[in-house]
C-alpha positions as CSV (number, residue, x, y, z in Angstrom):
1,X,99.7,101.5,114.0
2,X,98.2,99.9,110.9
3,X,99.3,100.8,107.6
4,X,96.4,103.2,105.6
5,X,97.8,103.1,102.2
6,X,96.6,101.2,99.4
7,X,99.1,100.0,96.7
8,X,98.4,100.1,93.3
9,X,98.2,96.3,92.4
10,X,95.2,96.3,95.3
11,X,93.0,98.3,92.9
12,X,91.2,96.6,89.9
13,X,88.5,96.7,87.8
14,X,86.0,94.2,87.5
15,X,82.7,93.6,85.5
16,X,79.7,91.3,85.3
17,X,77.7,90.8,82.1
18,X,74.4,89.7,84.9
19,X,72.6,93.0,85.3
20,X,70.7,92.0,88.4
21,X,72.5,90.5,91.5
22,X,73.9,88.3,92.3
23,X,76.8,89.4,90.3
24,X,79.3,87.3,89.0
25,X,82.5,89.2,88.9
26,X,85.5,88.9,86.7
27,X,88.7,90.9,87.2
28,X,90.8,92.3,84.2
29,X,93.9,89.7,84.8
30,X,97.3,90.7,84.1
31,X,96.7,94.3,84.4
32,X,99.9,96.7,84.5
33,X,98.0,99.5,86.1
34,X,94.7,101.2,85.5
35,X,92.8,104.7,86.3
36,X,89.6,106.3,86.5
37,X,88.6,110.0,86.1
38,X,85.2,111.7,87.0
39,X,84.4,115.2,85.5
40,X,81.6,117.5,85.9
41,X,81.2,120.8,83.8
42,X,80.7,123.7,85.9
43,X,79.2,126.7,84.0
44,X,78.5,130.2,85.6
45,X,76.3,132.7,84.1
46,X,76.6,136.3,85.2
47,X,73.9,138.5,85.6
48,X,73.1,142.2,86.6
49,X,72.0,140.9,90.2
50,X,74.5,137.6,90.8
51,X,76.3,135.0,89.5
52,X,74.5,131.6,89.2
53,X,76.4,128.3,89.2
54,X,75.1,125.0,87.6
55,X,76.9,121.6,86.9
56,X,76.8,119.0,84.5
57,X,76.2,115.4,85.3
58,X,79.7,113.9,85.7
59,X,81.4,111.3,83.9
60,X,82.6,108.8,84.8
61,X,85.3,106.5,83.5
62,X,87.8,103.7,84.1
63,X,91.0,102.5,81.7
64,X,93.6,100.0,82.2
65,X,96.3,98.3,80.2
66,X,97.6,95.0,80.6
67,X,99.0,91.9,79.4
68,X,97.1,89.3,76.9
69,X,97.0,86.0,78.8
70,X,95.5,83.5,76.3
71,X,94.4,81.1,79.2
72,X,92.7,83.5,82.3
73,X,91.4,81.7,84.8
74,X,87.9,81.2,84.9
75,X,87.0,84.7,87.5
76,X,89.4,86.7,84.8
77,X,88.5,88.6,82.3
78,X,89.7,87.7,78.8
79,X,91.0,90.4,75.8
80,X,88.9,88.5,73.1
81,X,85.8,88.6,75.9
82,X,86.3,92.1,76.4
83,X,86.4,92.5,72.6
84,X,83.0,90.8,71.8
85,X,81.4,92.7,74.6
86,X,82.7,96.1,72.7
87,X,81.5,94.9,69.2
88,X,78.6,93.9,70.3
89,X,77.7,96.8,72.6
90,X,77.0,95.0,75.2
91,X,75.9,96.7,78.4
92,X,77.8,95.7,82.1
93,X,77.9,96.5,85.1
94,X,81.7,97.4,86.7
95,X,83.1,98.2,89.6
96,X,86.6,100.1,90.3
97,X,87.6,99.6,93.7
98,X,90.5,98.6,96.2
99,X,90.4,94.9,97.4
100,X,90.7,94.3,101.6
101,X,94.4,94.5,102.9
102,X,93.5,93.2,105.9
103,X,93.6,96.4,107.3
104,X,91.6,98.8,104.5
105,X,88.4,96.4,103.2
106,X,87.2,96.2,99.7
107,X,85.9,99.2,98.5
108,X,86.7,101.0,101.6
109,X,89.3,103.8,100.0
110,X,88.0,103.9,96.2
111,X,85.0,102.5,94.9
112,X,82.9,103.3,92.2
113,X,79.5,100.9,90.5
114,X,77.0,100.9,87.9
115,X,76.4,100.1,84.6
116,X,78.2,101.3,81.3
117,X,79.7,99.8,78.7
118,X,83.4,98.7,77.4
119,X,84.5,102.2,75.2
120,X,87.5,101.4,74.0
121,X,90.2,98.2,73.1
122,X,93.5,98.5,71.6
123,X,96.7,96.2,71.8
124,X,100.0,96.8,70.9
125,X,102.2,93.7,69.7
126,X,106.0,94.7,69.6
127,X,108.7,92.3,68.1
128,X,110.4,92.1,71.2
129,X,108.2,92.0,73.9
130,X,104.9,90.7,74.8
131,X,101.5,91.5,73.4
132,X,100.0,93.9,75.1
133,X,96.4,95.9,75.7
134,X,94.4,98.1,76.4
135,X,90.9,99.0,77.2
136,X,87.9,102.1,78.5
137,X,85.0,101.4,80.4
138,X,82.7,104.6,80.9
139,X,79.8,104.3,84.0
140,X,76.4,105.5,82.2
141,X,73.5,106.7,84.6
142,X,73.7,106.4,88.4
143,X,77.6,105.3,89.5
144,X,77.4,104.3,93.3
145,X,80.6,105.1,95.5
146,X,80.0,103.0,98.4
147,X,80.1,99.3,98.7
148,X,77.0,97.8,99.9
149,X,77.2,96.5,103.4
């Protein structure tokens, strides 16, 4: 039986500054792990005859942190890239997902697309180690959580 489980180092972010396909992807290299969270507000408001229920839009958002590599390959994302796209507000479109296994494809166990925009960049340079980062991406309007076929 083939293994179902996706490891962690399977699962990256990656965004394109083209807003109309084709895309042209670039991965956030050197990554130590990353995460995304979705959140909806649920509120109830309670009445003489029933309870009614309504949500929020959710949220979505991915973060990661990682080490700066001065010279990424072309297809990687670079921290001073990432920075200039924050400054400069620049919109993107990402996508979180899981890259094929061989048994699980891409996309197939997490995936997650749309535009948004770069949130957040912070790095951390310790005298004994490397320099490190780290960085948000929040999904704005419609995020899409299946790959297209």
């Amino acid at each position: 039986m083939a293994a179902t489980e996706v490891q962690g180092l399977e699962v990256v972010f990656q965004y394109s500054t083209d807003l109309i396909a084709p895309y042209d992807w670039k991965t956030i290299g050197c990554e130590t792990d990353n995460s995304s969270d979705s959140q909806a507000t649920v509120n109830d408001t309670v009445t003489k005859c029933a309870t009614f229920s309504s949500a929020s839009k959710p949220t979505n958002a991915v973060s990661g942190n990682g080490v700066v590599n001065a010279a990424p390959e072309a297809d990687e994302a670079s921290y001073k890239e990432i920075d200039a796209l924050l400054q400069n507000q620049t919109k993107a479109r990402g996508r979180y997902l899981n890259l094929d296994n061989g048994t699980i494809g891409d996309g197939e166990a997490i995936y997650k697309e749309g535009e948004g925009r770069f949130t957040s960049l912070g790095h951390a340079a310790p005298a004994d180690n490397l320099l490190t980062f780290s960085w948000g991406f929040s999904f704005s309007g419609v995020v899409i959580t299946t790959p297209a076929s």
